[in-house]
C-alpha positions as CSV (number, residue, x, y, z in Angstrom):
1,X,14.8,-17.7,-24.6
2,X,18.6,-16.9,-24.8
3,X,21.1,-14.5,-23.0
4,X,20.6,-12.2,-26.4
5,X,17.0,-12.1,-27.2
6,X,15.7,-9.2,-25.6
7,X,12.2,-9.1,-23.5
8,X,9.1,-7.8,-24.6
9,X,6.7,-6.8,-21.9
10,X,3.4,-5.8,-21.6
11,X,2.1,-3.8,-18.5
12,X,-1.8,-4.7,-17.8
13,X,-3.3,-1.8,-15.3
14,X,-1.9,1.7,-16.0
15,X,-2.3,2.7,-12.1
16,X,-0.5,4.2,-9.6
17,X,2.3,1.0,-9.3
18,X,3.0,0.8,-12.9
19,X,3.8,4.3,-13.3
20,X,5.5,4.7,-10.0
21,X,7.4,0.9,-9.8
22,X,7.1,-0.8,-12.8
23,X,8.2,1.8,-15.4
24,X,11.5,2.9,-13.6
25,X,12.1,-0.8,-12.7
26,X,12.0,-1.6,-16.8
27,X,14.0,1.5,-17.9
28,X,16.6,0.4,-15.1
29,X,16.8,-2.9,-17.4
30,X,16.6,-0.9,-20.6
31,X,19.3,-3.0,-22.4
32,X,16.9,-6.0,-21.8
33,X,13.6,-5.4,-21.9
34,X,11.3,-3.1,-24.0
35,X,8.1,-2.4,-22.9
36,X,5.9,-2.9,-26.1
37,X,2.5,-3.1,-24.9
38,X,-0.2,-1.3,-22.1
39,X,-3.6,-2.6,-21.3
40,X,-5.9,-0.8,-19.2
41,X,-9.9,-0.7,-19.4
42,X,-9.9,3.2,-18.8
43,X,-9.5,4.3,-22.1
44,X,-8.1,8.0,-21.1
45,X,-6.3,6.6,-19.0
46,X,-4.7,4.7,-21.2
47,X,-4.3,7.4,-24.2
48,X,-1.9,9.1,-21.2
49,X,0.3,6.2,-20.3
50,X,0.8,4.9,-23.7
51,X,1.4,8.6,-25.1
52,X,4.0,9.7,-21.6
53,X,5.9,6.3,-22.0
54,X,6.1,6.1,-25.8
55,X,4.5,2.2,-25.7
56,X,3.9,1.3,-29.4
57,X,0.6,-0.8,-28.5
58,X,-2.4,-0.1,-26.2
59,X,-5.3,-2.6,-25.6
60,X,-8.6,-2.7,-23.5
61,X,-9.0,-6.0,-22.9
62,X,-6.1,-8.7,-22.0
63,X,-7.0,-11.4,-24.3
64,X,-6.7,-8.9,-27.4
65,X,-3.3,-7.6,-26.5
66,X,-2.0,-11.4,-26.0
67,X,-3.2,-12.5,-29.6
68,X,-1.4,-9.3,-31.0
69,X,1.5,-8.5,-29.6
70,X,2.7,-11.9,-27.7
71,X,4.9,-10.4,-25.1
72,X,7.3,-12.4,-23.6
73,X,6.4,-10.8,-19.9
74,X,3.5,-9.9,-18.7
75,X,3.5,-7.4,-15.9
76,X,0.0,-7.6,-13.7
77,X,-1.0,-4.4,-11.8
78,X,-4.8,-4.8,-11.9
79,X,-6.7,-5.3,-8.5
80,X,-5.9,-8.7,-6.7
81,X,-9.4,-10.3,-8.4
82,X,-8.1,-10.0,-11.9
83,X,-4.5,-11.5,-10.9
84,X,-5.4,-15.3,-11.2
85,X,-7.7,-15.5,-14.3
86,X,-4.7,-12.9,-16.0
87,X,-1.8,-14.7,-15.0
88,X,-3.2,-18.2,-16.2
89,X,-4.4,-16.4,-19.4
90,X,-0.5,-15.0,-19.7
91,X,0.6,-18.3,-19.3
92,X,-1.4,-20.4,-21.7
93,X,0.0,-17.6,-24.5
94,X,3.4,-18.3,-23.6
95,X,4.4,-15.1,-21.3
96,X,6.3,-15.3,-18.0
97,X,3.9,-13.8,-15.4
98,X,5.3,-10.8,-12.8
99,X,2.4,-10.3,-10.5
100,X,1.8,-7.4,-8.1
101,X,1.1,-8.6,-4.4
102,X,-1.0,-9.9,-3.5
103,X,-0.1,-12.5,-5.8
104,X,-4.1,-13.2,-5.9
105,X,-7.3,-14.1,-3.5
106,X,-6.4,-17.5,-2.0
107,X,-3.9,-20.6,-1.9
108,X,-6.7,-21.9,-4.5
109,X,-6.2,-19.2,-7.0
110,X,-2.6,-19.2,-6.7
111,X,-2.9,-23.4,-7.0
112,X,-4.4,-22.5,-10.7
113,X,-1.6,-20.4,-11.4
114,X,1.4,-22.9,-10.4
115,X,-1.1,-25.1,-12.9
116,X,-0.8,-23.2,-15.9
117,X,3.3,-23.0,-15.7
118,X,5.6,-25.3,-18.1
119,X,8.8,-26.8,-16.9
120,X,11.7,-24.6,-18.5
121,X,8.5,-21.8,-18.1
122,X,7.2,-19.7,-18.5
123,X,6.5,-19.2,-15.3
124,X,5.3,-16.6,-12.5
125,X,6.3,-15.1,-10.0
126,X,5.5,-12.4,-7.0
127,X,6.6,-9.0,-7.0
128,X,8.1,-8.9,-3.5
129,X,11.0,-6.1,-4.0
130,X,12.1,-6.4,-0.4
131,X,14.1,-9.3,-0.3
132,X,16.4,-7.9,-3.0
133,X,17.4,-4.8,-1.7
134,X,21.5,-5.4,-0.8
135,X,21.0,-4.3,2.8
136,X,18.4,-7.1,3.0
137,X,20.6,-9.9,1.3
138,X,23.4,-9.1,3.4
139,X,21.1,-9.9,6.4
140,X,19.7,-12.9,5.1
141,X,23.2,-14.0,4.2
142,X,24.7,-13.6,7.7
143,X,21.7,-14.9,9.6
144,X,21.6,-18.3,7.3
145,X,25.3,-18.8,7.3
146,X,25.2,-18.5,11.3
147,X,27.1,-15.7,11.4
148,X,25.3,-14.0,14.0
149,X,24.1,-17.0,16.0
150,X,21.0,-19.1,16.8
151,X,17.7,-16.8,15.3
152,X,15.6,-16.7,18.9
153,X,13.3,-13.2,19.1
154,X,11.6,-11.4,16.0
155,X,9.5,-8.2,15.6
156,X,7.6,-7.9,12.4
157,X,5.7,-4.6,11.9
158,X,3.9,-3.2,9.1
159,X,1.9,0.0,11.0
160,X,0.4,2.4,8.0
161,X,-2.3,5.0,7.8
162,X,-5.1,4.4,5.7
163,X,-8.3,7.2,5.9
164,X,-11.8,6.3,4.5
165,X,-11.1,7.1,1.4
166,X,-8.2,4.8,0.5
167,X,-10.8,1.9,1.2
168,X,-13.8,3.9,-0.7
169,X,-12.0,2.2,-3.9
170,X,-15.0,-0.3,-5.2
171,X,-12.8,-3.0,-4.5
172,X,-10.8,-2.2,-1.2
173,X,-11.9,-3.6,1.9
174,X,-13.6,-6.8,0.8
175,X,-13.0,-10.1,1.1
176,X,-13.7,-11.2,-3.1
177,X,-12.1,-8.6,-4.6
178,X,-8.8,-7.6,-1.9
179,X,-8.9,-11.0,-0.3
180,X,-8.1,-9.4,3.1
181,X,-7.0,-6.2,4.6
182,X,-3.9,-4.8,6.2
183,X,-2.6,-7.9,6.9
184,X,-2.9,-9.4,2.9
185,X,-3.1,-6.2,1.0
186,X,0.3,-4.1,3.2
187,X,1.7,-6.2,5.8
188,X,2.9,-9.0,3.2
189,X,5.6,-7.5,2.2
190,X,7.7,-7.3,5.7
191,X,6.2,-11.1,5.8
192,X,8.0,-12.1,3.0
193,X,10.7,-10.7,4.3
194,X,11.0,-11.9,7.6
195,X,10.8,-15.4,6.0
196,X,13.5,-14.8,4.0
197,X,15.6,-14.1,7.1
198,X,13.8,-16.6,9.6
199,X,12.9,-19.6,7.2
200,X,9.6,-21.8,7.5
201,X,7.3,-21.3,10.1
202,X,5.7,-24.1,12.4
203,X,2.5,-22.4,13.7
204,X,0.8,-19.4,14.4
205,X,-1.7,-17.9,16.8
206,X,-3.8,-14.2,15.8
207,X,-6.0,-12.1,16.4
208,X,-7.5,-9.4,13.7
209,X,-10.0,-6.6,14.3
210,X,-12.2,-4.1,12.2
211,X,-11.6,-1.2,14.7
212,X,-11.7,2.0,13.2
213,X,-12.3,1.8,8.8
214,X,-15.5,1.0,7.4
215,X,-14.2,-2.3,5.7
216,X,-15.8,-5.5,5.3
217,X,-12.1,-6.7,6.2
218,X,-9.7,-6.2,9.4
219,X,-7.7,-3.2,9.7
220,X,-5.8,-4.6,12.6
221,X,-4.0,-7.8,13.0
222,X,-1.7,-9.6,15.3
223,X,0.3,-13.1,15.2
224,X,2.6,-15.1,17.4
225,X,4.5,-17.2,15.0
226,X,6.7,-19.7,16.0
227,X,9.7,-21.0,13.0
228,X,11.4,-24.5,12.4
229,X,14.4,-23.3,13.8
230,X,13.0,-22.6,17.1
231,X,12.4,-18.5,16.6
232,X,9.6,-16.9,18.0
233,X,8.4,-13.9,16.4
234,X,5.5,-10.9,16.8
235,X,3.6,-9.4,13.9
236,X,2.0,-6.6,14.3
237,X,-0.4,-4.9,11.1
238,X,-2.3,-2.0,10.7
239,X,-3.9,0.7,8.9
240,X,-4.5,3.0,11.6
241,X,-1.2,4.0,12.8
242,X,-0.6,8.0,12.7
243,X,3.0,7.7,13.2
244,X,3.8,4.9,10.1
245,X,7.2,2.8,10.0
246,X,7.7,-0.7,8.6
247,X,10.3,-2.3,11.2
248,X,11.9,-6.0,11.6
249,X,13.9,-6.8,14.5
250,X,15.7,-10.4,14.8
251,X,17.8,-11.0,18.1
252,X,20.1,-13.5,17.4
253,X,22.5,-15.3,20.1
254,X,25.3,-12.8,19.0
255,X,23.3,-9.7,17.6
256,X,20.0,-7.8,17.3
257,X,19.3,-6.9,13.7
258,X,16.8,-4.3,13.0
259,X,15.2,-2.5,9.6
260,X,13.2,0.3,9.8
261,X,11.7,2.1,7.1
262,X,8.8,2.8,5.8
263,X,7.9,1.9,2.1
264,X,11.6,1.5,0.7
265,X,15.1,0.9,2.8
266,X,18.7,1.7,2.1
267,X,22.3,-0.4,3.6
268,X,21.9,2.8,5.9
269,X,18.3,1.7,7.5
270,X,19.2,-1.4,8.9
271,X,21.3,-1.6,12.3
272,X,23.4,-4.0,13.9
273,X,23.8,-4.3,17.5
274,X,26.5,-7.4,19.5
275,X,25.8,-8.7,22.3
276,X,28.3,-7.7,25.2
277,X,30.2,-11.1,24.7
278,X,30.9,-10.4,21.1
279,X,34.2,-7.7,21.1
280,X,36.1,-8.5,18.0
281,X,35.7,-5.5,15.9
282,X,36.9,-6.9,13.0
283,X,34.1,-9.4,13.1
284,X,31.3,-6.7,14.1
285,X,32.9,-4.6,10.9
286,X,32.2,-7.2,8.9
287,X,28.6,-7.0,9.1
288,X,27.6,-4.0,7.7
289,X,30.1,-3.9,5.2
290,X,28.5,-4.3,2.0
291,X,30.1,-3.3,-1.1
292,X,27.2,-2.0,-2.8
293,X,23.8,0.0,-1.5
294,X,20.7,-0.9,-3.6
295,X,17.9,0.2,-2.8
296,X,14.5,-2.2,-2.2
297,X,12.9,-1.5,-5.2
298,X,11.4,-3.1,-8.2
299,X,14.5,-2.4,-10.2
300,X,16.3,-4.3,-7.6
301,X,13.8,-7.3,-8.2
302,X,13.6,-7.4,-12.0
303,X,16.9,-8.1,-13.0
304,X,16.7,-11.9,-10.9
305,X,13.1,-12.8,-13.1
306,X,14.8,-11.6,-16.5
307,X,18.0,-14.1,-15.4
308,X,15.9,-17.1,-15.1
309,X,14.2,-15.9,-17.9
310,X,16.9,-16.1,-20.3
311,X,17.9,-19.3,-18.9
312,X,14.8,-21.1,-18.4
313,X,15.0,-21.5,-15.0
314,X,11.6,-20.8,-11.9
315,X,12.6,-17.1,-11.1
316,X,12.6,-16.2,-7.2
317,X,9.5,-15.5,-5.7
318,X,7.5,-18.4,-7.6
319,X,6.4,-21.5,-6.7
320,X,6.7,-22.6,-3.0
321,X,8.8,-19.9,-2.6
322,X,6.0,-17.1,-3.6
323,X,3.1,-19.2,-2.1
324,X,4.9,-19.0,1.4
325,X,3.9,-15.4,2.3
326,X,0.2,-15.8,1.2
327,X,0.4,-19.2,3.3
328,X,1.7,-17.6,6.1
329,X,-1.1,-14.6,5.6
330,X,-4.0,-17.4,5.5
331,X,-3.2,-19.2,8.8
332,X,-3.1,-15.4,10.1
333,X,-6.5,-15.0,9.3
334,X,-8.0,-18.5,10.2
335,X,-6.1,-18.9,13.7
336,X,-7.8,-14.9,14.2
337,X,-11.5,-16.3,12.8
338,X,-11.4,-19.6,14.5
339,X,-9.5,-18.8,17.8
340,X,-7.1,-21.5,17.5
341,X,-3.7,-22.3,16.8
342,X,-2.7,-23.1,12.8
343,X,0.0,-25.4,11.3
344,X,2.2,-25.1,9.0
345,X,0.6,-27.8,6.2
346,X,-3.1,-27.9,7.5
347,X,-4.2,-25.4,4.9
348,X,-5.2,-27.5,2.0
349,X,-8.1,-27.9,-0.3
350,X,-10.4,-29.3,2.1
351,X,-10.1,-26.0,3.9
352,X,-12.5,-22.8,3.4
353,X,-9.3,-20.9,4.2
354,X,-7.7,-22.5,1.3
355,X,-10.0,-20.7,-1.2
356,X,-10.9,-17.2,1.0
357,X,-9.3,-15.6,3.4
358,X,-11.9,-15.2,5.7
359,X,-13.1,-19.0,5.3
360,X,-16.4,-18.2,4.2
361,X,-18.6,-21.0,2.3
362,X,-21.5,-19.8,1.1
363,X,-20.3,-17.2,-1.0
């Protein structure tokens, strides 16, 4: 498509994240995209989302609103079971593919997906909104351009508070239809993020635990990573945590960067500290001056896919590049379940944990 043509989307699942992320994220980007199209199998629920947002067309069913309408996006905020066998659907019609994370159940399913994309697309990606807050590519920046030093120490934690009845959902808490807990379904997103700032990771060794929620998944999980560049980092997930914060620290030869937050950050959350041998001021200025603050959010995100949309080029988060947290996630959960060490790589289709999480066969 060209700079001029403007998008047509279509959200599929009228939950809480469409309302909450997806529709301020595509008014944000009114002048170029329209949201023309809502499916959603509850069919009050959709009556109220297509009649508060003014949508021209509401379906029950995915494969009747692709014949019809024919967006040019595709927006997927359905439960992680539905993401594969949607997206490739999306795909085959000719729609660009902006998935909710998880981006689906496995390395396997999200194999499919890279299957059904077309050079020039369309293609899909992951919505992972933290990387493209300015705070977050001003760290990312600084850390790759070796700025602050040589990455050596990293913190990674994602500590929420979920009661019973967040996992009473029919489909939270299990394996084949969440695809994992804390670690897959919340911790992800500060995963993606520390990969942005750290880079690929060599191996891992974890530990998860079903301590407190009646799950069929872990609510607790813990990983030693260690990165190509030599960086050792800690992540820490859970769903139990009373006091909740979503933190990333990275000592660096020269500095300590840390984020904390909780759900969303600003250029205010994050915090820059030298070491005692750095004393140029002008240089320690530099750092946190950032000419603009946006926020981590959806909005921030959208504007990058509809770019490589109009161009024809893989958006961010797709490909390699979107596989790499769910990669990351899976040798989590077999180094836990196995109680050994995982390589980068050594994931592939031979592998139970390539197609579940919890490297189950007979299912």
């Amino acid at each position: 498509m060209t700079q001029h043509q403007k998008v047509h989307a279509a959200i599929i699942g009228c939950g809480v994240v469409a309302e909450t992320s997806h529709i301020p994220a595509l008014r944000a980007s009114a002048d170029r995209v329209e949201l023309v199209a809502a499916v959603e199998s509850d069919p009050e629920r959709l009556a109220d989302f297509q009649r508060q947002y003014d949508i021209p067309s509401a379906y029950a069913t995915v494969d009747a609103m692709l014949a019809d309408c024919r967006p040019t996006l595709a927006i997927v905020c359905t439960p992680p079971a539905t993401h594969a066998d949607i997206a490739v659907r999306s795909l085959q019609a000719g729609a660009w593919v902006l998935l909710e994370k998880p981006p689906c159940l496995s390395l396997a399913e999200y194999a499919r997906i890279e299957a059904a994309e077309t050079d020039g697309g369309p293609y899909a990606g992951v919505v992972f909104q933290h990387r493209f807050g300015s705070g977050a590519r001003n760290a990312v920046d600084l850390i790759s351009s070796g700025a602050l030093g040589q990455p050596l120490v990293a913190l990674c934690t994602t500590t929420w508070y979920r009661d019973q009845s967040y996992f009473d959902v029919p489909w939270r808490g299990r394996w084949d239809t969440e695809g994992g807990g804390t670690t897959v379904g919340h911790g992800i997103h500060q995963i993606d993020l520390l990969l942005a700032m750290l880079g690929e990771w060599q191996e891992v060794r974890a530990m998860a635990g079903r301590l407190a929620r009646a799950v069929d998944t872990e609510d607790v999980s813990m990983a030693s990573v260690r990165f190509a560049n030599g960086a050792m980092a800690s992540i820490v997930n859970s769903a139990l945590s009373p006091r909740e914060e979503s933190y990333i620290r990275v000592d660096l030869a020269d500095a300590t960067v840390e984020l904390t937050h909780l759900y969303g950050y600003r250029n205010a959350d994050w915090r820059y500290t030298p070491a005692v041998h750095v004393r140029d001021a002008q240089r320690i200025g530099s750092w946190t001056d950032i000419p603009q603050d946006v926020p981590s959010s959806h909005s921030a995100q959208l504007p990058y896919f509809l770019d490589a949309m109009a161009t024809g080029d893989r958006p961010p988060l797709s490909g390699s590049e979107g596989r790499a947290a769910l990669e990351l996630v899976a040798a989590i959960y077999k180094s836990a379940f196995t109680a050994r060490p995982v390589r980068n790589g050594e994931i592939g289709p031979d592998d139970p944990y390539y197609h579940r999480m919890d490297g189950e066969t007979d299912q």
